[in-house]
Biopython code that builds the backbone (N, CA, C, O; Angstrom):
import numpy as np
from Bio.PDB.StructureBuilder import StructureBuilder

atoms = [
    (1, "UNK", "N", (54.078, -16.264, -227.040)),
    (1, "UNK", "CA", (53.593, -15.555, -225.885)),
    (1, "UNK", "C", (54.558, -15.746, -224.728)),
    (1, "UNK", "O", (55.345, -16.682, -224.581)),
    (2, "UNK", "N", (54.329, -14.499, -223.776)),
    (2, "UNK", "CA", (55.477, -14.882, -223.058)),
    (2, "UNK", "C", (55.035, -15.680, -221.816)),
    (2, "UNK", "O", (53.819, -15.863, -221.746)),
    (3, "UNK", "N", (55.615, -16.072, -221.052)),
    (3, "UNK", "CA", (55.110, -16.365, -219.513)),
    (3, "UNK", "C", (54.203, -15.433, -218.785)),
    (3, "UNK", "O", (53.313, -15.902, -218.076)),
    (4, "UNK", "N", (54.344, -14.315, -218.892)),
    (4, "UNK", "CA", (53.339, -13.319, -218.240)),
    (4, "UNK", "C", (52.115, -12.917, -218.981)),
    (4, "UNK", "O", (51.041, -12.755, -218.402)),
    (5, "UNK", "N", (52.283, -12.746, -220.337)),
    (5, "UNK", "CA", (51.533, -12.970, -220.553)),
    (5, "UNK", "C", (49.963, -13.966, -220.569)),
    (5, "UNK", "O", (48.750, -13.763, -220.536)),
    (6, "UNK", "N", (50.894, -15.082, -220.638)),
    (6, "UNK", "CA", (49.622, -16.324, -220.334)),
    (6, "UNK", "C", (49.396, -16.409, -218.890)),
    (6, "UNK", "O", (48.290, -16.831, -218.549)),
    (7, "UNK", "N", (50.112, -16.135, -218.108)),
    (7, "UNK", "CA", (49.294, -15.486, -216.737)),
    (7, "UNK", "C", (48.330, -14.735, -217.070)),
    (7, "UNK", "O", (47.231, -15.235, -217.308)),
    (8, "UNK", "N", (48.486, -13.730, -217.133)),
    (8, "UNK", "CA", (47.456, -12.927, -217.372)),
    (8, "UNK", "C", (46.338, -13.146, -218.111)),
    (8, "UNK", "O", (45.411, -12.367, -217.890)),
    (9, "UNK", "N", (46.121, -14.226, -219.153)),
    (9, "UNK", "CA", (45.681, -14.746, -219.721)),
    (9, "UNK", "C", (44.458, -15.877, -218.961)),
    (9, "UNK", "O", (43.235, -15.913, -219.103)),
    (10, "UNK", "N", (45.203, -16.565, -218.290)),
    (10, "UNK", "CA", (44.845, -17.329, -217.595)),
    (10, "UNK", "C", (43.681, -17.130, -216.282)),
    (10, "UNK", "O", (42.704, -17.749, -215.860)),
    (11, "UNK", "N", (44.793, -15.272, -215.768)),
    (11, "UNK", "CA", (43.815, -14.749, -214.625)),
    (11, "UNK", "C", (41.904, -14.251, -215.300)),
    (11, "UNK", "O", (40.764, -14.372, -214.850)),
    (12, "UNK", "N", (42.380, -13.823, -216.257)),
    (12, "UNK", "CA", (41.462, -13.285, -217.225)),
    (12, "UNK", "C", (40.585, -14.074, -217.156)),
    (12, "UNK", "O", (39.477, -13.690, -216.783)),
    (13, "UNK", "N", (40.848, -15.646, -217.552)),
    (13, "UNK", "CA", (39.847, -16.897, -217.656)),
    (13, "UNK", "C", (39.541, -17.044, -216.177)),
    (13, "UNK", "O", (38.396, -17.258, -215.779)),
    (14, "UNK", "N", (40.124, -16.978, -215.730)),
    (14, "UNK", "CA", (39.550, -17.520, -214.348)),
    (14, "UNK", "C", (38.499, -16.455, -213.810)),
    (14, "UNK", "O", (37.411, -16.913, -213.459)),
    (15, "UNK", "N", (38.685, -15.215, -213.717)),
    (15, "UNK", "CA", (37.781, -13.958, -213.396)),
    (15, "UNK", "C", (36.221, -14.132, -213.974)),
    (15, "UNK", "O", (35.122, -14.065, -213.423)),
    (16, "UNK", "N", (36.723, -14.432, -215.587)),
    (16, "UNK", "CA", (35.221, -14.422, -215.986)),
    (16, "UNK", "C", (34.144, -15.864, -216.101)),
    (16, "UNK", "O", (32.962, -15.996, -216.419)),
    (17, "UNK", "N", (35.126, -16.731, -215.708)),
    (17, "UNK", "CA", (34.391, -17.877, -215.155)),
    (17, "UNK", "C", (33.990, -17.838, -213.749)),
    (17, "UNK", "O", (33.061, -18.570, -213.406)),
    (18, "UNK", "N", (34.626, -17.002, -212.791)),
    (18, "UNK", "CA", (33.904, -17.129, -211.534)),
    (18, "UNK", "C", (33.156, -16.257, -211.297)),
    (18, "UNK", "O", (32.714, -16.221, -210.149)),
    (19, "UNK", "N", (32.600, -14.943, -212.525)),
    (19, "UNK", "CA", (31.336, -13.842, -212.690)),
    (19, "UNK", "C", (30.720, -15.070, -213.061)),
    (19, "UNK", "O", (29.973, -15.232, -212.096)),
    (20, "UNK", "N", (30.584, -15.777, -213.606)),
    (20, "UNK", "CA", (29.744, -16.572, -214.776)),
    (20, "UNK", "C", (29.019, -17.129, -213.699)),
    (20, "UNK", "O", (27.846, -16.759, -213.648)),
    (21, "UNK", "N", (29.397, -17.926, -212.812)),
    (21, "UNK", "CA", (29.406, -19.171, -211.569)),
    (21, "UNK", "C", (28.104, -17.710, -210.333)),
    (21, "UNK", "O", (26.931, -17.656, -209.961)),
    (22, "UNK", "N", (28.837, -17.221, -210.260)),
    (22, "UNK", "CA", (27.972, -16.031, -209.285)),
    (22, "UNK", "C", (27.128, -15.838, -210.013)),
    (22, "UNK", "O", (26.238, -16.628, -209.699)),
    (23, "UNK", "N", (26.865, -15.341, -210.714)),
    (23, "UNK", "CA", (25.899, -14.821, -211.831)),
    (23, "UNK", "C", (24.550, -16.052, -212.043)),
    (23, "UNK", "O", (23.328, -15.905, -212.070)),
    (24, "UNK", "N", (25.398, -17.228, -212.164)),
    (24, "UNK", "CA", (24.127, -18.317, -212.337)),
    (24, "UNK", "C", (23.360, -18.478, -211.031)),
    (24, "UNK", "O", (22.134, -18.476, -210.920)),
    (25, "UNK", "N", (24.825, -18.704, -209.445)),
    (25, "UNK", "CA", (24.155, -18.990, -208.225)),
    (25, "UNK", "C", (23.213, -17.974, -207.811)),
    (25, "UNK", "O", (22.122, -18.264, -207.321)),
    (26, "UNK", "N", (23.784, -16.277, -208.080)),
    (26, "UNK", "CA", (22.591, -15.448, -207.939)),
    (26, "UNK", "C", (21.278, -15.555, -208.300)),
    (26, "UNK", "O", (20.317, -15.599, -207.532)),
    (27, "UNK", "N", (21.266, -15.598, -209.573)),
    (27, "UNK", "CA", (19.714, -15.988, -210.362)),
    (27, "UNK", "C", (19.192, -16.907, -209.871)),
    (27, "UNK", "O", (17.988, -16.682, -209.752)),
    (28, "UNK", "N", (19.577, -18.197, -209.382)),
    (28, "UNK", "CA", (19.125, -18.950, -208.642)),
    (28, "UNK", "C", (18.523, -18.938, -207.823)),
    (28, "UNK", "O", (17.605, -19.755, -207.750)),
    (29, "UNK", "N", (18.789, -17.835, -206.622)),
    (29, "UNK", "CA", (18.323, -17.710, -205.496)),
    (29, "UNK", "C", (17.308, -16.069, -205.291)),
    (29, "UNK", "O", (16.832, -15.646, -204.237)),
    (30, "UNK", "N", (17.242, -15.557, -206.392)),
    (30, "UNK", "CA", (15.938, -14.451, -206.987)),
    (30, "UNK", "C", (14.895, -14.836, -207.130)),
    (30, "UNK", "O", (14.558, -15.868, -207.709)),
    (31, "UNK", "N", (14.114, -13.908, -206.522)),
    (31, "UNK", "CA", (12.543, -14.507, -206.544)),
    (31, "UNK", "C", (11.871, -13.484, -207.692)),
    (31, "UNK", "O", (10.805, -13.673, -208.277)),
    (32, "UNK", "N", (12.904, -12.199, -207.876)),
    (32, "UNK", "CA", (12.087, -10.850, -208.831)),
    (32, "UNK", "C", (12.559, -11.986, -210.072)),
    (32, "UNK", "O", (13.486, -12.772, -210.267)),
    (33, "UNK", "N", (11.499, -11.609, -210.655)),
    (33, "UNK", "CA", (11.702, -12.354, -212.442)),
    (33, "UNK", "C", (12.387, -11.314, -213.109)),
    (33, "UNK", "O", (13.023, -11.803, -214.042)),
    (34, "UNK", "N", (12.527, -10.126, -213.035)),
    (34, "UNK", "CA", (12.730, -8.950, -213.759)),
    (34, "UNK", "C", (14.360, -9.267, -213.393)),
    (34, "UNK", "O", (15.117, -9.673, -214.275)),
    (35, "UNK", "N", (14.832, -9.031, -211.959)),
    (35, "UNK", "CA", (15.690, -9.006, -212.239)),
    (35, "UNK", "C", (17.031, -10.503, -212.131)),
    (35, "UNK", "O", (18.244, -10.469, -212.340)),
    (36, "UNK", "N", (16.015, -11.808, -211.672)),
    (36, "UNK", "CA", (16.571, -12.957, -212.164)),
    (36, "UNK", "C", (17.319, -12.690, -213.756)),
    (36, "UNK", "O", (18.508, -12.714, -214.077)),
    (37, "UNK", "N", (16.046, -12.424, -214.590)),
    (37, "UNK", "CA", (16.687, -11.782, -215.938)),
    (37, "UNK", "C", (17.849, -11.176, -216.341)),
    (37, "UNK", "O", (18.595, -11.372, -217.301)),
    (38, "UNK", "N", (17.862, -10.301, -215.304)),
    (38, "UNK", "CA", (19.116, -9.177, -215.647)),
    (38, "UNK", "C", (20.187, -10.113, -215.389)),
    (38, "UNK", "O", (20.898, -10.316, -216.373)),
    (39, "UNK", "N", (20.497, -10.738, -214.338)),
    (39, "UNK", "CA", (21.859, -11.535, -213.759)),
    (39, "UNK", "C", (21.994, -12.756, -214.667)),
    (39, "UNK", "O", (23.115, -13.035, -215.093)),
    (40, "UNK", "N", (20.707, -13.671, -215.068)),
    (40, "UNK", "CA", (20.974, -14.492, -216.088)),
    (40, "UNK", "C", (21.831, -13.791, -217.693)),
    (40, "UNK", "O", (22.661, -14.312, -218.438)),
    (41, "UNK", "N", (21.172, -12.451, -217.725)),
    (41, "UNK", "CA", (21.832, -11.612, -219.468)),
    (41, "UNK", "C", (23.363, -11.920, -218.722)),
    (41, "UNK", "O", (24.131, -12.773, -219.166)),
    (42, "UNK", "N", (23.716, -10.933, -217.312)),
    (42, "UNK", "CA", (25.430, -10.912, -217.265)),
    (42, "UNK", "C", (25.821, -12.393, -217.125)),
    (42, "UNK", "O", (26.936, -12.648, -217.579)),
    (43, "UNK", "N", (25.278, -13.218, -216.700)),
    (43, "UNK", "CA", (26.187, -14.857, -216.513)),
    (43, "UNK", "C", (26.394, -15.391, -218.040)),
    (43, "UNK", "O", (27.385, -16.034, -218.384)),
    (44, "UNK", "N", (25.075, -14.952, -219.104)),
    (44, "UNK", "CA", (25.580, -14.714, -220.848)),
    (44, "UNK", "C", (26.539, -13.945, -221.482)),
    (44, "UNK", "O", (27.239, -14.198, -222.463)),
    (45, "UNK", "N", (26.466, -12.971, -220.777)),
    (45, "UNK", "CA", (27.778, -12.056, -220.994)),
    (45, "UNK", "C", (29.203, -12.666, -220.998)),
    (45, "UNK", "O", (29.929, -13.014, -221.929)),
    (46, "UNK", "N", (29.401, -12.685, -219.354)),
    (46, "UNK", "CA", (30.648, -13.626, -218.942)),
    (46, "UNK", "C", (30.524, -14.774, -219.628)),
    (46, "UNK", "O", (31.535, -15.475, -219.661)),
    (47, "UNK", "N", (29.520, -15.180, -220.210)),
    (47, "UNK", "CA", (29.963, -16.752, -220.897)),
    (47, "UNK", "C", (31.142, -16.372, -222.217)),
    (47, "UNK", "O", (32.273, -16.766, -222.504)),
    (48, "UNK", "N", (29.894, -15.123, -222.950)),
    (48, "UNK", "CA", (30.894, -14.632, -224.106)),
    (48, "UNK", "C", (32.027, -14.815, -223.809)),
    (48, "UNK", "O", (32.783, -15.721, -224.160)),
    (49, "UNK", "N", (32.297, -13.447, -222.748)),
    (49, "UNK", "CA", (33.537, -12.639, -222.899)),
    (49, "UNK", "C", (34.769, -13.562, -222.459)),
    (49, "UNK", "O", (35.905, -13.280, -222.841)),
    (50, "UNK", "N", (34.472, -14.859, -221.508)),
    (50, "UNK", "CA", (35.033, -16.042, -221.783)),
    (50, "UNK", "C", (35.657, -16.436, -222.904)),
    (50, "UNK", "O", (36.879, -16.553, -222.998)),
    (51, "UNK", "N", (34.667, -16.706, -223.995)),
    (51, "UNK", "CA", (34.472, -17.642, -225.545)),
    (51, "UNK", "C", (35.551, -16.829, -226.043)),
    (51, "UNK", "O", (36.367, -17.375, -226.785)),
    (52, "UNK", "N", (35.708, -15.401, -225.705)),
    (52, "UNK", "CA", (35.906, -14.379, -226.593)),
    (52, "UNK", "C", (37.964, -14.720, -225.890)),
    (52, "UNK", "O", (39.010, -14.815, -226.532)),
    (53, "UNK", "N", (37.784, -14.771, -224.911)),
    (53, "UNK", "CA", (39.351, -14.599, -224.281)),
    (53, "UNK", "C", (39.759, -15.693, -224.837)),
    (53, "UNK", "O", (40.838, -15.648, -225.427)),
    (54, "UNK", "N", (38.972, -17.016, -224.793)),
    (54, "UNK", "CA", (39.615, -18.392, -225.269)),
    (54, "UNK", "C", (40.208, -18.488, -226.073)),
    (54, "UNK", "O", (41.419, -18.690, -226.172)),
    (55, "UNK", "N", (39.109, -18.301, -227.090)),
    (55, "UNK", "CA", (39.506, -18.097, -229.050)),
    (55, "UNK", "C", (40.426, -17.507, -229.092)),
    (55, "UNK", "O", (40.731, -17.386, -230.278)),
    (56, "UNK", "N", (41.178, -16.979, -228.410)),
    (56, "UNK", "CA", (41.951, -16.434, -228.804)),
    (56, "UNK", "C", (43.751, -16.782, -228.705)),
    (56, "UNK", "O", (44.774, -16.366, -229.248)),
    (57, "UNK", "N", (43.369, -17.805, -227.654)),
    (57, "UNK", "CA", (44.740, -18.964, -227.806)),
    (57, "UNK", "C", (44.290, -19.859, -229.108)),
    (57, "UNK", "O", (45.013, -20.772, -229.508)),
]
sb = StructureBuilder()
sb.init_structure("model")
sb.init_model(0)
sb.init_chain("A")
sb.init_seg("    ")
for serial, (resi, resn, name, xyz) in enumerate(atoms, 1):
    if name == "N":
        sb.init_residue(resn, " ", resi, " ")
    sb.init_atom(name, np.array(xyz, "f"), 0.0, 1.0, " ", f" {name:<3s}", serial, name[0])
structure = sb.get_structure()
């Protein structure tokens, strides 16, 4: 891989760890259950799509 690449790589990880981080502090501070729900599914999401960028180094 080249150098820019793993930048990019790297930015990638960092993006969907700091949806992940918002995503949890949001739900946190929701009082609708309905849509606490929804923001907890995307902070699961971003966990994936994390797992998914990792695996792959």
């Amino acid at each position: 891989m080249t150098p820019k690449e793993l930048l990019y790589i790297e930015d990638a990880l960092g993006h969907e760890k700091y949806f992940q981080t918002k995503c949890k502090e949001t739900a946190n501070q929701l009082q609708d259950g309905e849509l606490k729900t929804c923001v907890e599914q995307l902070a699961k999401q971003h966990s994936q799509i994390f797992q998914s960028f990792y695996s792959l180094l």
